[in-house]
SEBA-266617 format. One record per atom (N, C-alpha, C): residue number from 1; residue in one letter; atom name; x, y, z. Coordinates in nm, 4 decimals, decimal comma, padded with zeros to 6 digits. Layout:
   drenpa   kollo   tormi          u          v          w
      NUM       A      CA          X          Y          Z
...
This chain:
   drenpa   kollo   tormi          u          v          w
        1       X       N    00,3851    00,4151   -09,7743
        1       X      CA    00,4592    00,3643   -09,6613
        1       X       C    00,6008    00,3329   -09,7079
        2       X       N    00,7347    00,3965   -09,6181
        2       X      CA    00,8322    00,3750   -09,6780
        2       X       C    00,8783    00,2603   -09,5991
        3       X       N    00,9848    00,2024   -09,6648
        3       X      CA    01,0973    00,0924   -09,6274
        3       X       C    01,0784    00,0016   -09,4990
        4       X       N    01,1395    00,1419   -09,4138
        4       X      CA    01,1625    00,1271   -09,2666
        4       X       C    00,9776    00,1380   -09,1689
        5       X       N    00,9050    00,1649   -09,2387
        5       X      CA    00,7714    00,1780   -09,1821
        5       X       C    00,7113    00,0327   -09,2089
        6       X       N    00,7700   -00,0491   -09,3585
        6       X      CA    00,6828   -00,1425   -09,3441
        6       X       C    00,7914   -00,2763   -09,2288
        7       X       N    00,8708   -00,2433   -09,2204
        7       X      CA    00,9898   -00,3367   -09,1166
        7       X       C    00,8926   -00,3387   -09,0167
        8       X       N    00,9039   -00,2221   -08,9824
        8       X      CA    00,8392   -00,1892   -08,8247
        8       X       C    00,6689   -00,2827   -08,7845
        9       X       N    00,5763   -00,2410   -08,9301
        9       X      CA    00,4525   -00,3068   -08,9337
        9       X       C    00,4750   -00,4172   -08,9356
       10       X       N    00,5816   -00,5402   -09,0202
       10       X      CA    00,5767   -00,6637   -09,0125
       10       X       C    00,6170   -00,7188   -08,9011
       11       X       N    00,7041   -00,6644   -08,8151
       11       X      CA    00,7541   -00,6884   -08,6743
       11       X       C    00,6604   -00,6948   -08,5777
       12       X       N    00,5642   -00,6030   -08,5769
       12       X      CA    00,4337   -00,5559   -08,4794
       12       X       C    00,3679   -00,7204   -08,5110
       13       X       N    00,3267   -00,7149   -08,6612
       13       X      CA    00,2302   -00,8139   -08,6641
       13       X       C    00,3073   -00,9356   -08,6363
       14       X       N    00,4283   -01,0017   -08,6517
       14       X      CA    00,4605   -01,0712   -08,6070
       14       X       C    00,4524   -01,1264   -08,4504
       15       X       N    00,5166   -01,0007   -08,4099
       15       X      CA    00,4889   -01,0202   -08,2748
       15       X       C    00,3612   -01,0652   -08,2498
       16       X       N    00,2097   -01,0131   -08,2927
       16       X      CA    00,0827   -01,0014   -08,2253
       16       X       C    00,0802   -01,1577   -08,2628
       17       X       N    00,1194   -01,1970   -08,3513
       17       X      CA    00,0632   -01,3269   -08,3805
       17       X       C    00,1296   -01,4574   -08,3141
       18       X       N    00,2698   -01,4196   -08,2717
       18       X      CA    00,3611   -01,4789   -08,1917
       18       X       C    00,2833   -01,5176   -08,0519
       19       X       N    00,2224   -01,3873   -07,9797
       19       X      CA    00,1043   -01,3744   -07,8754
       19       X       C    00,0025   -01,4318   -07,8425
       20       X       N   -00,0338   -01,4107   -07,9743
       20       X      CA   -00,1670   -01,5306   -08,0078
       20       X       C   -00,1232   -01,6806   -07,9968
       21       X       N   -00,0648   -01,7135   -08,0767
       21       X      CA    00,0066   -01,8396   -08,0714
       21       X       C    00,0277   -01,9026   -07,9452
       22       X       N    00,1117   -01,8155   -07,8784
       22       X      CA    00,1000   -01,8907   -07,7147
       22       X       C    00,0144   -01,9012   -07,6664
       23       X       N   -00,0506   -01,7949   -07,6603
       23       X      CA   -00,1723   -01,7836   -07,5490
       23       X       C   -00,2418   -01,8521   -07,6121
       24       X       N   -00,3181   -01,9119   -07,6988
       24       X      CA   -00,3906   -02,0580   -07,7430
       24       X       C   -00,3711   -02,1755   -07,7465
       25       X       N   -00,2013   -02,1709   -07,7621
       25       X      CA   -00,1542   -02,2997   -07,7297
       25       X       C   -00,1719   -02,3278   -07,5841
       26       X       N   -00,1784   -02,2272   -07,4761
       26       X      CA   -00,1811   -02,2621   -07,3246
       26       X       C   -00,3006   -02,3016   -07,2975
       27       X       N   -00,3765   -02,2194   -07,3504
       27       X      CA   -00,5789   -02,2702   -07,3536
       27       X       C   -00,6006   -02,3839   -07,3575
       28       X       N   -00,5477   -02,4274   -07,4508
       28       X      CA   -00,5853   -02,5458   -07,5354
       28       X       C   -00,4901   -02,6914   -07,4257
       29       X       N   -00,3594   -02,6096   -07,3380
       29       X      CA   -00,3372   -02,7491   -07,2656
       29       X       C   -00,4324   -02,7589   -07,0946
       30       X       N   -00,4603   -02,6255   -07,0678
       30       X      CA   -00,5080   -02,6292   -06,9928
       30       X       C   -00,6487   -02,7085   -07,0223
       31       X       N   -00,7167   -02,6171   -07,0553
       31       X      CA   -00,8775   -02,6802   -07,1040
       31       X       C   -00,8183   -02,8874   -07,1284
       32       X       N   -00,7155   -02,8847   -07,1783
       32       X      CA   -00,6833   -03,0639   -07,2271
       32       X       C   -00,6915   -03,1350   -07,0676
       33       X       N   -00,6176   -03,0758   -06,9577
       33       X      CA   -00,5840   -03,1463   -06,8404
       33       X       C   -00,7023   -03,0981   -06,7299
       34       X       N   -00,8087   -02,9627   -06,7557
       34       X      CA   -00,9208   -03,0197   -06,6547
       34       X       C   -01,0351   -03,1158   -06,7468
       35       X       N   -01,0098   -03,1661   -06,8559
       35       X      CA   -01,0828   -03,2156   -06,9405
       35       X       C   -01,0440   -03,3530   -06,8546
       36       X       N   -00,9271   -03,4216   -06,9002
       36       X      CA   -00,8632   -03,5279   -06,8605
       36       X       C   -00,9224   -03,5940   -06,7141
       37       X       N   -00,8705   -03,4566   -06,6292
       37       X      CA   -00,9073   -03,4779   -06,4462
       37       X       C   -01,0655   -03,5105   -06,4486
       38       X       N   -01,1728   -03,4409   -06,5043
       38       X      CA   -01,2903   -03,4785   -06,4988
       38       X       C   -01,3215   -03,6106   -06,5804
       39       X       N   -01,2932   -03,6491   -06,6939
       39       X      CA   -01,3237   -03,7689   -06,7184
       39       X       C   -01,2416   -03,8977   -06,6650
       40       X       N   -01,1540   -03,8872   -06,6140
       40       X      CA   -01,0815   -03,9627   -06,5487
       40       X       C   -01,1081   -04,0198   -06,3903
       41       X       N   -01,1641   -03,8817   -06,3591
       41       X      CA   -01,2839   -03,8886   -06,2104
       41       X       C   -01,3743   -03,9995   -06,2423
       42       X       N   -01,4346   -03,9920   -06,3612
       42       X      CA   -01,5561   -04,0867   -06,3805
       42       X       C   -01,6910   -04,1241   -06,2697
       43       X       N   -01,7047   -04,0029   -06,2143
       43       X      CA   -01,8215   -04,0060   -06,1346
       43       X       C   -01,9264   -03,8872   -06,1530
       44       X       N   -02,0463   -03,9240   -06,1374
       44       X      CA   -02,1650   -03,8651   -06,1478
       44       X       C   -02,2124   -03,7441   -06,0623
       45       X       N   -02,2163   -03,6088   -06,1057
       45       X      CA   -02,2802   -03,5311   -06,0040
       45       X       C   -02,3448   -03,5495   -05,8549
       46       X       N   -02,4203   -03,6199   -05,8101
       46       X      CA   -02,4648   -03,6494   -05,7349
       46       X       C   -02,3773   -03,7119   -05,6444
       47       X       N   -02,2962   -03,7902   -05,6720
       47       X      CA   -02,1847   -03,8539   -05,5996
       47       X       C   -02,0598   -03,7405   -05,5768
       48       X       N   -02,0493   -03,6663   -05,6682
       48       X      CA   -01,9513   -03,5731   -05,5946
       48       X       C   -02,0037   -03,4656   -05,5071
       49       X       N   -02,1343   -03,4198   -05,5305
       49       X      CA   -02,1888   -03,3395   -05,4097
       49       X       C   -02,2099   -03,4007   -05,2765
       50       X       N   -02,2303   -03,5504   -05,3010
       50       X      CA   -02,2023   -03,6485   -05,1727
       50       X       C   -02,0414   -03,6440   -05,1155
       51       X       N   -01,9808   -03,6603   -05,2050
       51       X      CA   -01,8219   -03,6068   -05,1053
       51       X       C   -01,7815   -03,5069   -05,0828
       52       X       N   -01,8088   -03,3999   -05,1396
       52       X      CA   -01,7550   -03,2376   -05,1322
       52       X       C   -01,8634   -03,2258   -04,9718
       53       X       N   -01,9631   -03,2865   -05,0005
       53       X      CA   -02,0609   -03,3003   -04,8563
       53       X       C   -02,0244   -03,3279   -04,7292
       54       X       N   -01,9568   -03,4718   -04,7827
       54       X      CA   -01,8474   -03,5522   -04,6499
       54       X       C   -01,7431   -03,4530   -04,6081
       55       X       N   -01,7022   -03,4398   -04,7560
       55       X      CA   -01,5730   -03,3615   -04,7027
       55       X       C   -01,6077   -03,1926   -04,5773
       56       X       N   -01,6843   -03,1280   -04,5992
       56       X      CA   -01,7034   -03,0141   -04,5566
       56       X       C   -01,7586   -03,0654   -04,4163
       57       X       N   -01,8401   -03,1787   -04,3809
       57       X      CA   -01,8879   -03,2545   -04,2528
       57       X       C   -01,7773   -03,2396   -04,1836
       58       X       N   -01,6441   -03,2820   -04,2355
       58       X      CA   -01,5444   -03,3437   -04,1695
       58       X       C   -01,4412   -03,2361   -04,1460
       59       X       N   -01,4980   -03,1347   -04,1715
       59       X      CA   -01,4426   -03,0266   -04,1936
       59       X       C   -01,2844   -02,9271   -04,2758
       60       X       N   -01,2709   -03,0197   -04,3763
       60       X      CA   -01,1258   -03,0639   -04,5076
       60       X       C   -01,1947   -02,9217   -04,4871
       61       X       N   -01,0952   -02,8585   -04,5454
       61       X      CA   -01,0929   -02,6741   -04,5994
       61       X       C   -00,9887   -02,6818   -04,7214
       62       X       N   -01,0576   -02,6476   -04,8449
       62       X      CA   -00,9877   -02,5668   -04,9392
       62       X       C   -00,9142   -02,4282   -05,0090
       63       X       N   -00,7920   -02,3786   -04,9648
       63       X      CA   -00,7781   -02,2313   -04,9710
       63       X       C   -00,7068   -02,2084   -05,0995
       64       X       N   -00,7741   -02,1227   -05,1624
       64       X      CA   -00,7133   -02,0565   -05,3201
       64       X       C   -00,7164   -01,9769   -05,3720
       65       X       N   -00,7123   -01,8953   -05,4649
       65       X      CA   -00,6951   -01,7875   -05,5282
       65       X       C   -00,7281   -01,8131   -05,6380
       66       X       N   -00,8835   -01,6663   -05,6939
       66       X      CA   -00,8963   -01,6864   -05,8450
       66       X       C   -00,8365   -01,7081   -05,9274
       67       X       N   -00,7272   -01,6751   -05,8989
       67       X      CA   -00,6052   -01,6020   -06,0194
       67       X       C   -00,5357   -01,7256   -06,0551
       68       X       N   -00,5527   -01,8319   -05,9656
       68       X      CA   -00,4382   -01,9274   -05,9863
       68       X       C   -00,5212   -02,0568   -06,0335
       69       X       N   -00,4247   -02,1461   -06,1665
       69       X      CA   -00,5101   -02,1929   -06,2704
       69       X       C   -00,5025   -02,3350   -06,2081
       70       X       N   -00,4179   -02,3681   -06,1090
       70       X      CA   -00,4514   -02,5064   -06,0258
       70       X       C   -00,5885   -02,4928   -05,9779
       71       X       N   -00,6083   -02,3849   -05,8784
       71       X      CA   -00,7196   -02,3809   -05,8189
       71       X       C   -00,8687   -02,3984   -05,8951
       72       X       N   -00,8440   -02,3518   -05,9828
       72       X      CA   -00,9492   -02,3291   -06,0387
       72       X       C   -00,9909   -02,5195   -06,1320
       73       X       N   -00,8489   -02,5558   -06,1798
       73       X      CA   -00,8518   -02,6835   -06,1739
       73       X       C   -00,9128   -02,8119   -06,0737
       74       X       N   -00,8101   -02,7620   -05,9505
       74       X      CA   -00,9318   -02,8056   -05,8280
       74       X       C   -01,0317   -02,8338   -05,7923
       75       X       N   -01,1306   -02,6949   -05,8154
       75       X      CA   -01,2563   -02,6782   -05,8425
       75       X       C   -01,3232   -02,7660   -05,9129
       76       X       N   -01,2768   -02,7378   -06,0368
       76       X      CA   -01,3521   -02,8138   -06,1707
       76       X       C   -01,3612   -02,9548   -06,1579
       77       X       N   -01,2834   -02,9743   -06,0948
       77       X      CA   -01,2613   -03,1007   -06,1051
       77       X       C   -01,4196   -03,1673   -05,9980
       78       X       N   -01,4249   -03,0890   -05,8911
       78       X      CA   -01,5956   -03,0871   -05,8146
       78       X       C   -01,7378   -03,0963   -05,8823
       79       X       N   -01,6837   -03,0652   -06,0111
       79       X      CA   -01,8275   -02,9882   -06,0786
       79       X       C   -01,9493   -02,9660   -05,9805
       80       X       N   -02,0851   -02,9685   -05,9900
       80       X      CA   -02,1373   -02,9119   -05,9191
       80       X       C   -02,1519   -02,9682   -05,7484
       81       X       N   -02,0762   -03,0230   -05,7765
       81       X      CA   -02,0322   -03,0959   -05,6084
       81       X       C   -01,9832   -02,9438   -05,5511
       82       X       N   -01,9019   -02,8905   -05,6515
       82       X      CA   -01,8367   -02,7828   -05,5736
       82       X       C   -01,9062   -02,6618   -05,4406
       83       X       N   -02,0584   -02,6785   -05,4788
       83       X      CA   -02,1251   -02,5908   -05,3881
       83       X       C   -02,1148   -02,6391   -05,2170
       84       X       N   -02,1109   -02,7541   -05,2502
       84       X      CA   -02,0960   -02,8080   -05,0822
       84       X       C   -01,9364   -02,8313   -05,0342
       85       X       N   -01,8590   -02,8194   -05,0902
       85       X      CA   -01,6850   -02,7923   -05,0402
       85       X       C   -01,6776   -02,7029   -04,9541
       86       X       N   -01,6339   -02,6537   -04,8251
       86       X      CA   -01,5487   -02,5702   -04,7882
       86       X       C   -01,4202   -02,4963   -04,8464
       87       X       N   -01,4807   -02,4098   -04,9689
       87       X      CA   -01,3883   -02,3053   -05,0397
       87       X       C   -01,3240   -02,2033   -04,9480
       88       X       N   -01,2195   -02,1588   -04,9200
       88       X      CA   -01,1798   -02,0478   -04,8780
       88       X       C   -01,1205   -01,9232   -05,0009
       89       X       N   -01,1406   -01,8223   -05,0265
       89       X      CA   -01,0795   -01,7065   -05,1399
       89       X       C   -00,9924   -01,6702   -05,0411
       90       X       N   -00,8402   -01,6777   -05,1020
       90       X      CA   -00,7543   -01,6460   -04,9781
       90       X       C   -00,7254   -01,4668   -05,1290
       91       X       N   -00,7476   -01,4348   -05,2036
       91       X      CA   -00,6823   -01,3302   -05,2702
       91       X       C   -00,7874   -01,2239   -05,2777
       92       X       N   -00,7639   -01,0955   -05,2007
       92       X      CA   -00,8648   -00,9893   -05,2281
       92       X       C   -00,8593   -00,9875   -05,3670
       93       X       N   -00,9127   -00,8412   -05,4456
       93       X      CA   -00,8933   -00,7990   -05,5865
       93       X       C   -00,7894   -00,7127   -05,6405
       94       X       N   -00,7443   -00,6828   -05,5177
       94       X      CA   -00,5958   -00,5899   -05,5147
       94       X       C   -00,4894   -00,6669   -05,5150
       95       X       N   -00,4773   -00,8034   -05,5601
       95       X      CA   -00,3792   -00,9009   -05,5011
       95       X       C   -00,3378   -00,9821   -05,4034
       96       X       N   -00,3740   -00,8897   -05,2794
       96       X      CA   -00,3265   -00,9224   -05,1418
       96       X       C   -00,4188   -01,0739   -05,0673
       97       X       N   -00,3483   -01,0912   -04,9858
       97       X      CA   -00,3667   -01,2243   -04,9115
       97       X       C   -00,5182   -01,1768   -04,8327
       98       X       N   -00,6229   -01,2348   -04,8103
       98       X      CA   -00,7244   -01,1996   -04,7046
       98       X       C   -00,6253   -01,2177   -04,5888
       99       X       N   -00,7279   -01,1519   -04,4798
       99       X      CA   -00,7214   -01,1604   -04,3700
       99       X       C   -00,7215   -01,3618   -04,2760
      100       X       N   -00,8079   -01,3933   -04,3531
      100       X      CA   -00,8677   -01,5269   -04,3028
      100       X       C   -00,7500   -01,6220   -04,3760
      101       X       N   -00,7140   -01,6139   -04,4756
      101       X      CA   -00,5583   -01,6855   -04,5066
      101       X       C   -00,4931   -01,6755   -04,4558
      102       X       N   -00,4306   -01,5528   -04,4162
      102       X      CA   -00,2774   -01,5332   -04,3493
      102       X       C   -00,3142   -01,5582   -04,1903
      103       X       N   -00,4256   -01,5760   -04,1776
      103       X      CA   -00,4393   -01,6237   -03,9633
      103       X       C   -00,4320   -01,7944   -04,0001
      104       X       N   -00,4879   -01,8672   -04,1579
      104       X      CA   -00,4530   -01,9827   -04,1168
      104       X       C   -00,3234   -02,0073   -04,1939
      105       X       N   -00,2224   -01,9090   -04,1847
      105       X      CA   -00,1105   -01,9590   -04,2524
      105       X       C   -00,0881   -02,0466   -04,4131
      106       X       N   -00,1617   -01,9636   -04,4808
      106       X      CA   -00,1360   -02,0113   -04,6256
      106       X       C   -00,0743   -01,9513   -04,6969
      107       X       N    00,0321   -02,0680   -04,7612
      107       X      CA    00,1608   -01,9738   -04,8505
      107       X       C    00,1684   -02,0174   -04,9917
      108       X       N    00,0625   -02,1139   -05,0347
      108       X      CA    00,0999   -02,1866   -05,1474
      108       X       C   -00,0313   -02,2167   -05,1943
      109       X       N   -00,1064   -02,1773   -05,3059
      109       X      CA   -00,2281   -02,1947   -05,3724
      109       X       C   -00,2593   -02,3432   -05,4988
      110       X       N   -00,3504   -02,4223   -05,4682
      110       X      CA   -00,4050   -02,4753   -05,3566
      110       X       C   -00,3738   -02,5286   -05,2246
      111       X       N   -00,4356   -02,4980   -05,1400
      111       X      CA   -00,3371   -02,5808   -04,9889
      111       X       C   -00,4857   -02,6587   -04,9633
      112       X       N   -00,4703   -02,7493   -04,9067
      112       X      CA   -00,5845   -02,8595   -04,8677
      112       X       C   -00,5835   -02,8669   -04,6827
      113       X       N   -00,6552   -02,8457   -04,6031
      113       X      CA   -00,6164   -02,8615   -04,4735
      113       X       C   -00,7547   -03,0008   -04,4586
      114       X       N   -00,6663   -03,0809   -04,3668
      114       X      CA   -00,7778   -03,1802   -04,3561
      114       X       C   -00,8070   -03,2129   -04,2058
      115       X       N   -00,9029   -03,2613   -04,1383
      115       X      CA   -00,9800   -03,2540   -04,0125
      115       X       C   -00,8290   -03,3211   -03,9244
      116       X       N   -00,7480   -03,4095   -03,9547
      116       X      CA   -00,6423   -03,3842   -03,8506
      116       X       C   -00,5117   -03,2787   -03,8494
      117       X       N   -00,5389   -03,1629   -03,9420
      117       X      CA   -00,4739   -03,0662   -03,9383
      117       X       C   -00,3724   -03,0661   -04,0405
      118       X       N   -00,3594   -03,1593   -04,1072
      118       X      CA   -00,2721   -03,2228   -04,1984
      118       X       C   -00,2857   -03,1086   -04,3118
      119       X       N   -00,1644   -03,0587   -04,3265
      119       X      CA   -00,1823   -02,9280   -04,4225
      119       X       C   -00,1271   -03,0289   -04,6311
      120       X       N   -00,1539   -02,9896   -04,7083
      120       X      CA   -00,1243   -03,0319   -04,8202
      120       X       C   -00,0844   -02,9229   -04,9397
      121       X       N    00,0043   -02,8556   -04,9507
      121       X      CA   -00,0254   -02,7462   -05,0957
      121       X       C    00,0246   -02,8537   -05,2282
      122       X       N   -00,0434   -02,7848   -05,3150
      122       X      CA   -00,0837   -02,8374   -05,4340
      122       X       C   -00,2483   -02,9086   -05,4912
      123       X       N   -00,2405   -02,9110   -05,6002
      123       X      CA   -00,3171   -03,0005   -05,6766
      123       X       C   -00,3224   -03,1498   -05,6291
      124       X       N   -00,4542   -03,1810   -05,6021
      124       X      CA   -00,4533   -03,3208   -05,5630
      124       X       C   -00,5548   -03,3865   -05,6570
      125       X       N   -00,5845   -03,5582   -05,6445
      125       X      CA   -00,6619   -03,5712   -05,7334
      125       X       C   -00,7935   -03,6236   -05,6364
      126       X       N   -00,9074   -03,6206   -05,6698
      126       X      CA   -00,9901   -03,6877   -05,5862
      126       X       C   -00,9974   -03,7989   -05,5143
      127       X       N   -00,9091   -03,8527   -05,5849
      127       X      CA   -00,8481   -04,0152   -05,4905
      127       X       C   -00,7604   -04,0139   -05,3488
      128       X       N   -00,7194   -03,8941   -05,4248
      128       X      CA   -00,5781   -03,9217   -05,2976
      128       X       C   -00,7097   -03,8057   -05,1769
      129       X       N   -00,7457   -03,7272   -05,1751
      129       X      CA   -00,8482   -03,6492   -05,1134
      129       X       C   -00,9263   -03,7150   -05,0360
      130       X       N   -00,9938   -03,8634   -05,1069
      130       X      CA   -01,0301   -03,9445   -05,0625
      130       X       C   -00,9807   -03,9815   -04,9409
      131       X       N   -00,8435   -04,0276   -04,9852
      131       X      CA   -00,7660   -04,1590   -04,8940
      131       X       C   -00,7625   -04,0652   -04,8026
      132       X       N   -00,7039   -03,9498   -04,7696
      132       X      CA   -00,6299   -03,8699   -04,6939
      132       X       C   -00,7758   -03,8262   -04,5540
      133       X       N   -00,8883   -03,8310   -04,6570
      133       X      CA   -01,0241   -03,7438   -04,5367
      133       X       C   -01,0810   -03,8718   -04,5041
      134       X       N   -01,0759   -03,9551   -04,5590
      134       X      CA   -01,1865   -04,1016   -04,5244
      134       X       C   -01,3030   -04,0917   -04,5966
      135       X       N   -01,3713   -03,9841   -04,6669
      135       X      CA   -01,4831   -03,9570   -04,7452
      135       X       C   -01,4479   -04,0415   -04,8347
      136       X       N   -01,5819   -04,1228   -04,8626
      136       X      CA   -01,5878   -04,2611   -04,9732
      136       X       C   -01,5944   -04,1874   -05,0967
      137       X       N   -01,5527   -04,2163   -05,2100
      137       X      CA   -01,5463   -04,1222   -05,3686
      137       X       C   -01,6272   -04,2433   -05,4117
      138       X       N   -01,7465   -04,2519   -05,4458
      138       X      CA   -01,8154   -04,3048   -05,5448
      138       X       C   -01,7925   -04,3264   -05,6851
      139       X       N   -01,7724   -04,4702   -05,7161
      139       X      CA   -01,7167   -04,4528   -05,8966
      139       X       C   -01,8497   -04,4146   -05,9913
């Protein structure tokens, strides 16, 4: 291998490892802050399938997209409460918006709609979800 061939190889590997580097460092803050949101929740399965319960009674709607790492934050933050939420998938697999998003006007992933129509985008925490639907959050 001459000169200019091994430049080129140490550059490559630099780079790959440069790659690596980020992309673990992002893992590692993400995984840190739905870690945080769930122990900070400090409530028991059963009690959050009791509000994701309330909440869907009352008819709160959640609209999001796989792709997007709030949402999925969102979620987690339900743990298995999450089966009784009113989830909406507003993103086919091609990218595009469903059909059922763009009739309820969603432009911003997570959006929270709550039973007086009260639209919310962003990340919320279970408290404020609380206050906002009237569903009691069990400590």
């Amino acid at each position: 291998m001459n000169f200019e061939n091994k430049k080129v190889f140490w550059f490559v590997i630099s780079v790959v490892l440069l790659i690596f580097i980020i992309v673990v460092n992002g893992r590692l803050k993400t995984s840190t802050t739905i870690t945080s949101n769930i122990v900070s929740n400090n409530t028991s399965g059963s009690a959050l399938e009791r509000f994701a319960q309330c909440l869907t009674d009352k008819g709160v709607k959640l609209y999001g997209a796989y792709w997007c790492p709030h949402c999925r934050e969102q979620k987690e933050a339900f743990k298995e409460g999450l089966v009784n939420l009113t989830y909406i998938e507003c993103s086919n697999p091609d990218g595009s918006q469903t059909q059922a998003c763009r009739e309820a006007g969603i432009r911003a992933y997570p959006t929270w709609i709550f039973q007086d129509g009260k639209r919310i985008e962003g990340e919320l925490s279970l408290q404020k979800i609380s206050q906002l639907s009237g569903c009691k959050l069990e400590q």
